[in-house]
ZAMARGU-4260 file (C-alpha; in steps of 0.2 Angstrom, whole numbers, plus 5000, padded with zeros to 4 digits):
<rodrens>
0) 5049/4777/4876 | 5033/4783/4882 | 5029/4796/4891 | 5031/4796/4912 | 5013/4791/4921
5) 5011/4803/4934 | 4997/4810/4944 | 4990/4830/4939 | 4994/4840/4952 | 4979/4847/4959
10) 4974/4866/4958 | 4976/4864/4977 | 4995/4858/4978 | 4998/4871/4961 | 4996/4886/4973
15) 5005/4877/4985 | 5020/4876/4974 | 5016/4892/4965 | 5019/4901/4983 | 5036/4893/4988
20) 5043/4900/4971 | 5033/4916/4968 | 5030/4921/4984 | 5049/4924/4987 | 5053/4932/4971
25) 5039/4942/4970 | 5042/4949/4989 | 5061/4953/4983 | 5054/4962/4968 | 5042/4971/4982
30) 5054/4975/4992 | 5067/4982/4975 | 5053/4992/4970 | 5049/4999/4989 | 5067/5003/4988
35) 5064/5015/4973 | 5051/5024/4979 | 5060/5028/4993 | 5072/5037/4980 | 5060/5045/4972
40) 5052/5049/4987 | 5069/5056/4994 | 5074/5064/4978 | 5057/5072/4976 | 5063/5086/4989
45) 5077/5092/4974 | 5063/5094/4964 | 5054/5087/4948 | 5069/5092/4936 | 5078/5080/4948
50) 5064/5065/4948 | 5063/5067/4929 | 5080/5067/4925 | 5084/5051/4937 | 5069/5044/4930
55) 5076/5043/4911 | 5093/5037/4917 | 5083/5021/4925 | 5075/5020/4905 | 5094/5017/4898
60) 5095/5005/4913 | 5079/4997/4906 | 5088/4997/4885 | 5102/4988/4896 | 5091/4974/4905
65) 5082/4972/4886 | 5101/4965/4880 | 5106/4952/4892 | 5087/4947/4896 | 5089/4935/4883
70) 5101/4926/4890 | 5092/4927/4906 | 5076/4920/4899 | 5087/4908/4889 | 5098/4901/4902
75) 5082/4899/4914 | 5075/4888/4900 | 5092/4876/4902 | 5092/4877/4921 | 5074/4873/4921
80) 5074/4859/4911 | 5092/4852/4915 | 5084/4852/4934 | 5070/4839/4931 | 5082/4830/4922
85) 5095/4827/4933 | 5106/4833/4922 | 5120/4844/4935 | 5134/4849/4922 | 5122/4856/4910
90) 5116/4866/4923 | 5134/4872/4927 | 5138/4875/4907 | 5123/4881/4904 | 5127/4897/4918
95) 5142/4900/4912 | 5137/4903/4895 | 5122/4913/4904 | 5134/4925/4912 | 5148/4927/4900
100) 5136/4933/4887 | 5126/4945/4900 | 5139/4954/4905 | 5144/4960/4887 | 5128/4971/4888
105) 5132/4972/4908 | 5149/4982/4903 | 5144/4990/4886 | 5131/4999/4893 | 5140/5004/4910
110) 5157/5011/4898 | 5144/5021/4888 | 5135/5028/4907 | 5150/5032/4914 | 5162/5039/4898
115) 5148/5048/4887 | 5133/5050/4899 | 5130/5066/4890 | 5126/5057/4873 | 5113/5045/4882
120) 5103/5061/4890 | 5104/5070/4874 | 5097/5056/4867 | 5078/5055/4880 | 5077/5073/4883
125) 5080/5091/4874 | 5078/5097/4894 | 5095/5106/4897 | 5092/5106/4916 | 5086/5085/4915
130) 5100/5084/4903 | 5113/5092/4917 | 5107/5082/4933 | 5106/5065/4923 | 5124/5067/4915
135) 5129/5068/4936 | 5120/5052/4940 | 5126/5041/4925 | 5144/5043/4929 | 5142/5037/4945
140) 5128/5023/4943 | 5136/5014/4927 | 5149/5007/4938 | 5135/4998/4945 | 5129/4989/4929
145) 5140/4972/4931 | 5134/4970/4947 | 5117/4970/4944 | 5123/4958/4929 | 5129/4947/4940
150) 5117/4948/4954 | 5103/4943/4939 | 5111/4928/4935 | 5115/4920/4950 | 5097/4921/4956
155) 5090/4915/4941 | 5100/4900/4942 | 5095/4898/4960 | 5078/4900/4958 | 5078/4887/4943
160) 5086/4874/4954 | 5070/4880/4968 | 5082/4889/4980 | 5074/4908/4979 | 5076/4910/4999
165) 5094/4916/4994 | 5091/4930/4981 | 5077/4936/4991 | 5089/4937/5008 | 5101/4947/4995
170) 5088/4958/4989 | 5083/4964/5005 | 5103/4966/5012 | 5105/4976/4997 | 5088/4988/4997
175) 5089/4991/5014 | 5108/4995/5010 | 5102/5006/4996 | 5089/5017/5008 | 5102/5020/5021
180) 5116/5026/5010 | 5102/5036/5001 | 5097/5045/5017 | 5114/5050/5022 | 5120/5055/5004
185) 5109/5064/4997 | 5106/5076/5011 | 5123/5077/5020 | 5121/5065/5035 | 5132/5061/5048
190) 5146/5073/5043 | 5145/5070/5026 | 5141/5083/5012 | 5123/5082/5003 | 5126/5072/4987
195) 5110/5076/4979 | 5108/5062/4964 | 5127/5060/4965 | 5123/5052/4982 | 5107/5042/4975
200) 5120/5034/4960 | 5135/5031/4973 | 5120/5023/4986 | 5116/5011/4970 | 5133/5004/4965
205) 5135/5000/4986 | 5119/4990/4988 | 5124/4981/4972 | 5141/4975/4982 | 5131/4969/4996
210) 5117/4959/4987 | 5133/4949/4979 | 5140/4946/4994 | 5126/4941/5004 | 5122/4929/4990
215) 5139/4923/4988 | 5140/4920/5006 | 5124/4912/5009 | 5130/4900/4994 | 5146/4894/5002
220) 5139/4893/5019 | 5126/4880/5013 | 5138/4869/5001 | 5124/4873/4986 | 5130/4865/4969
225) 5131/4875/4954 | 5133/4895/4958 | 5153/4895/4966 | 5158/4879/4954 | 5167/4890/4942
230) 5178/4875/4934 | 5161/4867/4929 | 5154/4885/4920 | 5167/4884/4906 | 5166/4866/4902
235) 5155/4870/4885 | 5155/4857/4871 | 5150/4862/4855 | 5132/4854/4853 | 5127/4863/4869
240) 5134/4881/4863 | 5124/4878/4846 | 5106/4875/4855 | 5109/4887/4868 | 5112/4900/4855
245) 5099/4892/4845 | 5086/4895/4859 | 5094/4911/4866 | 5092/4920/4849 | 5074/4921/4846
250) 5073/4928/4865 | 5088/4939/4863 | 5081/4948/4846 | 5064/4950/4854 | 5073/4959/4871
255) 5084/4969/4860 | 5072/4975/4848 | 5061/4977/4860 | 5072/4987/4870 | 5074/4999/4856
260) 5055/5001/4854 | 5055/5005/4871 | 5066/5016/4873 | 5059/5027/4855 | 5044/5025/4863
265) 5052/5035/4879 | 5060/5046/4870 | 5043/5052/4863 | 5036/5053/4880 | 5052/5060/4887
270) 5051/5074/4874 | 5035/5083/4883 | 5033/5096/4896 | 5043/5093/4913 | 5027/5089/4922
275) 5025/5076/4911 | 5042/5068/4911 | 5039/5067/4931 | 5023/5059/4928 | 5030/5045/4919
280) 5046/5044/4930 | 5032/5041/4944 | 5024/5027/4934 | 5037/5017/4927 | 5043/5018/4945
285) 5024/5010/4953 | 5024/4998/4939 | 5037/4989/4945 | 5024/4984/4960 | 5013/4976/4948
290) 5030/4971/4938 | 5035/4963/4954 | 5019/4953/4959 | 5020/4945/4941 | 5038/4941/4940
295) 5035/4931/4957 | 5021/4919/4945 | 5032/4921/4930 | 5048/4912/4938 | 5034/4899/4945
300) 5026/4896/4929 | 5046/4895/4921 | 5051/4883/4934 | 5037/4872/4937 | 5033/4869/4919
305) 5050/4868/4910 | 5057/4854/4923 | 5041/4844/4919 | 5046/4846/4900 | 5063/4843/4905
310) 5058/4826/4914 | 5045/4821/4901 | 5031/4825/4910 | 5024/4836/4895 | 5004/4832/4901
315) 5008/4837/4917 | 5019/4854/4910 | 5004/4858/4900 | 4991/4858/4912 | 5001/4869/4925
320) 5005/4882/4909 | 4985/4886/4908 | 4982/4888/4925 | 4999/4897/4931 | 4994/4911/4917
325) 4976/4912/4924 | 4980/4916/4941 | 4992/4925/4938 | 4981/4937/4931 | 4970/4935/4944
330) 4981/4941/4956 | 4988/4956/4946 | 4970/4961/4945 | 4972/4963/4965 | 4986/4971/4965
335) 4982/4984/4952 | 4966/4988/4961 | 4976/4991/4978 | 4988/5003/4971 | 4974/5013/4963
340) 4964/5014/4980 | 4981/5020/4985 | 4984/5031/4971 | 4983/5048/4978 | 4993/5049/4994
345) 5006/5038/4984 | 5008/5050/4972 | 5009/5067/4982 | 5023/5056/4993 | 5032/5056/4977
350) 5033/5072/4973 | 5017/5076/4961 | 5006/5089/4964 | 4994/5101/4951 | 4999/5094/4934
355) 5010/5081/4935 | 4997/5074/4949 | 4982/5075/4935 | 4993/5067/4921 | 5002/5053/4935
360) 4984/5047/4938 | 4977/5046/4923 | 4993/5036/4918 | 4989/5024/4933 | 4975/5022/4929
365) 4976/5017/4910 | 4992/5006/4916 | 4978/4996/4929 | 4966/4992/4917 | 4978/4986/4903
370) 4991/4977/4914 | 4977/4964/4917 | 4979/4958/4899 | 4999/4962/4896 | 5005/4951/4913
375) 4995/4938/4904 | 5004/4939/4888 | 5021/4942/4895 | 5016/4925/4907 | 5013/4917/4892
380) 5028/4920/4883 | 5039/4916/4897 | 5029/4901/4900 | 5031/4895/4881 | 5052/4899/4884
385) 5054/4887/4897 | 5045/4873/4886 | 5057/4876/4871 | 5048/4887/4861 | 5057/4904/4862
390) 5052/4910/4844 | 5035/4909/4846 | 5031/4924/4860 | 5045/4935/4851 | 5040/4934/4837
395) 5025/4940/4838 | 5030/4954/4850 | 5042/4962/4838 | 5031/4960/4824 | 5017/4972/4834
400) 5031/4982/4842 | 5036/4987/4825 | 5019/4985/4813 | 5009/4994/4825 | 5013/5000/4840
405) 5027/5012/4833 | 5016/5019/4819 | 5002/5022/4830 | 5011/5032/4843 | 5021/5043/4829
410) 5006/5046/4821 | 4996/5050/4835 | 5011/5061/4841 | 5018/5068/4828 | 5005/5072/4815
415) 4990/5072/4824 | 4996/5079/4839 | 4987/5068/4851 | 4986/5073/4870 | 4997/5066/4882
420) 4988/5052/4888 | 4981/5048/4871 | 4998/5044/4866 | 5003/5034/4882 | 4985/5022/4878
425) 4992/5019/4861 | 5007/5012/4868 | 4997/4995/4871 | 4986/4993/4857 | 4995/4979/4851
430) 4989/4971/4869 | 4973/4963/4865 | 4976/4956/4848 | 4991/4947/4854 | 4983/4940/4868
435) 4970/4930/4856 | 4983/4926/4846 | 4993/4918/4862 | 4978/4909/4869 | 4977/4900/4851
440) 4994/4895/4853 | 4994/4889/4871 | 4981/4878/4869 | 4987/4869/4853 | 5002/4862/4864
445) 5015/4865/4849 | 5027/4875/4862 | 5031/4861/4872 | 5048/4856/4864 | 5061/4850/4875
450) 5081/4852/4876 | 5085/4837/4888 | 5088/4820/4882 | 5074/4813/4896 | 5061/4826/4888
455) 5063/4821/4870 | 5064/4804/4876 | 5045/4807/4878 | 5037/4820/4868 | 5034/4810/4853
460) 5016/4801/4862 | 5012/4820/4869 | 5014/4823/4852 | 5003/4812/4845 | 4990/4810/4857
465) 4988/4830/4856 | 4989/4828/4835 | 5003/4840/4835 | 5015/4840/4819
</rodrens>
């Protein structure tokens, strides 16, 4: 069977289709990450103890996103694919399997918040103050874990399937939700007592309520296939469980381990002075902007190349891969260069002021400068997934996670007793090597390797017009 003839998009219609898919998820993740300065912006008046302290419980809820992202990434490569195929009850299987294995990390990691919060903080700081305020908020925001488990999966199935109108409408039900219960529970409104970050954690595990059942009402009100068809999620055979863990397990070792060098890398930067363990709170909580900008082109670049792979369009699917990465990087470079124009008044909104101002800027401002290559390898990778090839991208992630980065940032650390934003530098030195490394790959082709019967159908001509082994 060769290979469907169809006509290459045009960079024109590309952006047009970027922005039905991006634009949506990329506002929602805008709008999420708004909804989090307002926090910190609101919790900056208890005091940096408090920001810092909140600011490490939100990296144990970053080691939990690294254990079910996997699945995540490799249940979008099924949806994707399954999509352009036509092919309804993989879709259905394939979100079943999807969410049954998220919400093992999902509940692990909310049991472990809300019955030993106090092992977890001892774990990111030696701070007893941080230690005391982050054991409050734990208890309380674990319960809100499964939710966001579940409000992950169901809009990555529908914005697989080209519906990301819905997520986004729960998104900002829930942020808006989240602001409101923040303002009236942290500092005792309407005849309530102040909360402090017991009201923060409570406002949390709400908003999570009410993105669900915006989503879950928005499904059933517009008869959309898939999501509420819960007879058709456990309906598994076992050729499908066998490739789906096949696919997921390269993704799922690169999140996980991943997630671990993450979160030894926090525990080195959560193990300096207070003003620093602010500073850093500030910036993980801004680099969800830039974060949220590139998820918008990453879900793009995941839906619109994996359900050409997954209809046998592979010439097509590889010649939206290298132009979804590009401007997507063009685009980060944008928004990176507005928040740094922004930087200073941002900042002292958030709390930071004398030292923790100096080091929050200088953080910003190496985060700015090297995001413009990281979004591009991260789009990479997630570009690659959707096609098939999971191991690739991970692969090569881990092995610099673990050969490099780590022994750099001890070393510097450690033994050499680096300054503070030395050490923060180090934590992407891996960056630029793996970008040429990447690029190499992406233009070989090799990672376009489809799951649905109508891609394989097709990819031995891509194959061999390309001379891919």
């Amino acid at each position: 069977m060769t290979e469907k003839k169809t006509e290459n998009t045009s960079l024109r219609q590309l952006i047009a289709m970027i922005a039905v898919i991006a634009l949506p998820v990329a506002l929602q993740n805008l709008l999420t990450t708004t909804g989090s300065m307002v926090d910190t912006m609101m919790i900056a008046s208890l005091g940096e103890k408090s920001v810092g302290a909140v600011g490490l419980c939100a990296q144990f809820s970053s080691l939990m996103f690294s254990g079910y992202w996997g699945f995540v990434g490799g249940g979008m490569l099924f949806f994707a694919q399954y999509w352009g195929a036509g092919n309804h009850d993989g879709i259905r299987s394939s979100y079943g399997l999807t969410l049954c294995f998220m919400m093992i990390s999902g509940l692990g990691c909310g049991l472990m918040a809300i019955l030993r919060p106090d092992l977890v903080m001892r774990l990111y700081t030696d701070s007893p103050e941080i230690q005391r305020i982050g054991i409050q908020y734990l208890r309380i925001v674990g319960f809100s874990y499964p939710l966001q488990v579940i409000v992950t999966a169901m809009a990555s199935l529908l914005r697989s399937v080209e519906r990301v109108k819905i997520p986004l409408i729960g998104g900002i039900a829930g942020v808006v939700t989240n602001c409101v219960c923040n303002y009236i529970l942290i500092f005792g409104r309407l005849g309530l007592p102040a909360l402090g970050v017991r009201g923060a954690a409570i406002s949390t595990v709400i908003s999570g309520f009410v993105n669900i059942a915006v989503v879950v009402f928005l499904v059933w009100k517009k008869r959309l296939p898939y999501v509420l068809e819960i007879s058709g999620h456990f309906r598994w055979t076992g050729a499908l469980v066998s490739e789906y863990l096949r696919k997921c397990f390269p993704i799922l070792a690169n999140e996980l381990l991943i997630g671990v060098g993450n979160m030894m890398i926090n525990i080195v930067l959560g193990h300096q002075v207070d003003e620093a363990i602010a500073a850093t709170a500030v910036l993980r909580t801004l680099e969800g902007l830039v974060i949220g900008f590139f998820a918008g082109f990453s879900s793009a670049a995941t839906v619109l190349v994996g359900k050409e792979v997954g209809a046998g369009n592979h010439e097509e699917a590889y010649s939206r891969a290298w132009r979804l990465i590009y401007l997507c990087s063009g685009m980060i470079a944008v928004v990176g260069a507005v928040l740094f124009a922004v930087h200073r008044p941002l900042l002292h909104a958030m709390g930071m002021s004398g030292e923790s101002f100096r080091i929050a800027r200088g953080m910003m401002i190496i985060y700015c400068l090297v995001a413009l290559i990281r979004m591009q390898n991260w789009c990479m990778n997630d570009t690659f997934r959707s096609a098939g090839d999971s191991a690739f991208g991970s692969i090569m992630e881990i092995a610099f996670m673990f050969l490099m980065v780590q022994p750099v940032i001890h070393l510097a650390n450690d033994y050499f007793h680096a300054p503070f934003l030395l050490v923060f530098l180090l934590c992407y030195v891996d960056e630029p090597i793996r970008y040429i490394i990447m690029q190499r790959h992406m233009y070989s082709g090799k990672w376009i390797k489809p799951v649905s019967d109508t891609g394989k159908a097709t990819i031995g001509e891509f194959r061999k017009k390309h001379h891919i082994k």
